[in-house]
C-alpha positions, 0 to 999 in steps of 0.5 A, a space after each residue: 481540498 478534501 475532507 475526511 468522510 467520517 471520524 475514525 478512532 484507529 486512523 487518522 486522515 489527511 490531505 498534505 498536498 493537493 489530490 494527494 490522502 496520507 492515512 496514518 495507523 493511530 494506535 501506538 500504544 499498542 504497536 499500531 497491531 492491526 484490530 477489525 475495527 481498524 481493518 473495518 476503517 481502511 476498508 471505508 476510507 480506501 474505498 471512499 479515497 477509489 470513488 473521489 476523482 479529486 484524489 489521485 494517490 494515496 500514502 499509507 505512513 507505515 510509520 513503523 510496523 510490528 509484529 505483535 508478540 506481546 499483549 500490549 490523494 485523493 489520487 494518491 494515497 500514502 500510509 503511516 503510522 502514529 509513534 514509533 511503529 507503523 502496524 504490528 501486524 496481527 494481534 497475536 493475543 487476540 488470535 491465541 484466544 479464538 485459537 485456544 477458545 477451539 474456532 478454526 475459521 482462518 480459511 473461510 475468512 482468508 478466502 472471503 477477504 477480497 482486500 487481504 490484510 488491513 483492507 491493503 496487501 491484497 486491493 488491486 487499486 486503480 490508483 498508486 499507493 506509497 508507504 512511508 515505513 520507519 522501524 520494524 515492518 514485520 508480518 501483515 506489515 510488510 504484507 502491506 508493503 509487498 502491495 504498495 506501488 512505491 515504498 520509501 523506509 527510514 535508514 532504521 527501518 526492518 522488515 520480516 515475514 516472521 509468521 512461520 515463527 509463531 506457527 503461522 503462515 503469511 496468508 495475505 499475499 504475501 508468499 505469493 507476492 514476495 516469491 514473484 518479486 524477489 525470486 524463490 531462493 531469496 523468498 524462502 530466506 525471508 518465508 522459511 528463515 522468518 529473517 528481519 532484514 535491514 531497510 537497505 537490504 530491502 532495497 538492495 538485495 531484495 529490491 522491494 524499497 524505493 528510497 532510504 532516507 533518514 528516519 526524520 525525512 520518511 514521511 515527507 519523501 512519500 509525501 514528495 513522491 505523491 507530489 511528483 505522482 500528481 504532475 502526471 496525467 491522472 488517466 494515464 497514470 491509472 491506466 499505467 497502473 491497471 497495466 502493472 497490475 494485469 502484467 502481475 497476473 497474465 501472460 505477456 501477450 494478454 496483459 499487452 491486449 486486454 490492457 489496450 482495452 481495459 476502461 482505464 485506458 479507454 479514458 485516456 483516450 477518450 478524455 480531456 487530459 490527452 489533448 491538454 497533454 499533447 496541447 502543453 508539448 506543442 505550446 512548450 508549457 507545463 499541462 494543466 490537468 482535469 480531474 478524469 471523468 468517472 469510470 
C-alpha cells in the first residue's frame, strides 16, 4: 500500500482501498477556503498521485464546499473535505487586500495556472478523479466538481457559482466547462443568477452528479466507486479517459483519429492487461490485472 510523499499541513492523504488515494481539504476552521499553500500541496501530491503507476484513481472528499464570505489511488484519486465543509472556494478576504492594496494581476496568473483552481478544475488528468461533496459547493468548489469524472453528494449537499455576486467572475473553468455540459440557458441560471441549487437538482436537472446518498454515506460511496474503478484494466481505463477528455476539446472526427494513437492507447495494446483480459474471458474467470507500464 502507498504512502504519503511528504507531511502536509492543509491536506490530509490516504489509501482506503488498494490503488485507490482520498485526499481531504484539512482546514475546517476556516470553511476549508482554499490558500497558495494549500494550492501548492495538491499540486505536489497530484502530480506525485500521476507518476505512481500503483495508484489508479483518485478521490477528492469535497466534503463540504464554500464560498468564503467571512473572514474566518494510486489509480484512482477521491477528494474530501475535513468538518463540515469541502473548500470555501477562494479566500475572499485575502483577495480584498491584494485588490484594495491596488495589485491587478488576475489575469497573469489565470493565464499561467495550467492546473486552474486548487491544482484541480483545470488538470486534464489521465487517471479518474471522484469527489465525495457534503454541504455547500460554492465557487472554486464547484469549479473543482465541474472537473471530476464522477461526483457522488450528500442528500444536503449545495452547489453555486455565486462569483458574479462579489464582482468576481468564475475564471477556473468553470463558465467554459458548465456552459458545455449543462446547455446555455441552464449555464446563465447557475452564471448570471449566481443560483445555489440542491444536490438532486445537481443530478437531475443539471445532470453534474452521479449519485445522491445520505450525508453519512458520501465518502465511502466514492470510495466504493474507486473500488468498482479498480476491477477494470488500468490501460484501458486511462486511455478511455484521455478519449473523454479529447472528445471535450476536438471535433468527432479527430478526437476518434488522434484518439487511436495517443500514448495511452498504444499501451493498451501493447501491454500485458490486454491478454489477461481476453485470457480470463476465454478461462470464464475474473482477470488479474498489472500495473500499466510507464508512458
Amino acid at each position: 500500500m502507498a504512502s504519503s510523499p511528504k507531511a502536509y499541513s492543509q491536506l490530509l492523504a490516504s489509501f482506503p482501498a488498494e490503488h485507490v488515494l482520498l485526499v481531504t481539504f484539512n482546514r475546517p476552521k476556516a470553511l476549508n477556503a482554499m490558500t497558495p499553500e494549500m494550492t501548492d500541496e495538491l499540486q505536489h501530491i497530484l502530480d506525485w498521485f500521476e507518476e505512481k503507476a500503483d495508484l489508479w484513481c483518485a478521490c477528492t472528499a469535497l466534503a463540504s464546499i464554500y464560498f468564503h464570505l467571512t473572514p474566518s489511488a494510486r489509480r484512482v484519486v477521491v477528494f474530501t473535505g475535513a468538518g463540515r465543509i469541502f473548500c470555501a472556494g477562494a479566500d475572499l478576504i485575502a483577495w480584498n487586500k491584494h485588490q484594495q492594496s491596488g495589485e491587478s494581476s488576475e489575469q497573469a496568473r489565470l493565464t499561467a495556472d495550467t492546473y486552474g483552481f486548487g491544482s484541480i478544475s483545470r488538470r486534464q488528468s489521465r487517471k479518474p478523479m471522484i469527489a465525495a461533496v457534503n454541504g455547500g459547493a460554492y465557487g472554486g468548489g464547484t469549479e473543482i466538481v465541474l472537473n471530476c469524472d464522477l461526483v457522488v453528494a450528500g442528500q444536503d449537499a449545495k452547489f453555486a457559482l455565486p462569483e458574479v455576486k462579489r464582482g468576481v467572475i468564475a475564471a477556473a473553468g468553470g463558465i467554459a466547462r458548465v456552459e458545455r455540459f449543462v446547455g446555455h440557458q441552464l449555464a446563465a441560471e447557475l452564471l448570471l443568477l449566481g443560483k445555489t441549487i440542491t444536490a438532486e437538482d445537481a443530478r437531475g436537472r443539471f445532470g453534474f452528479v452521479n449519485v445522491v446518498v445520505p450525508a453519512a454515506d458520501v465518502v465511502s460511496a466514492a470510495v466504493q466507486l474507486a473500488r468498482d474503478l479498480t476491477q477494470n484494466s488500468p490501460e484501458a481505463v486511462q486511455s478511455t479517459k484521455r478519449g473523454l477528455l479529447m472528445a471535450q476539446n476536438l471535433g468527432l472526427e479527430d478526437a476518434y483519429l488522434q484518439h487511436t494513437w495517443v500514448p495511452e492507447t498504444t499501451r493498451v495494446f501493447k501491454g500485458d492487461n490486454i491478454k489477461e483480459g481476453l485470457r480470463a474471458f476465454s478461462e470464464k474467470r475474473s482477470p488479474k490485472w498489472g500495473n500499466p507500464a510507464k508512458l
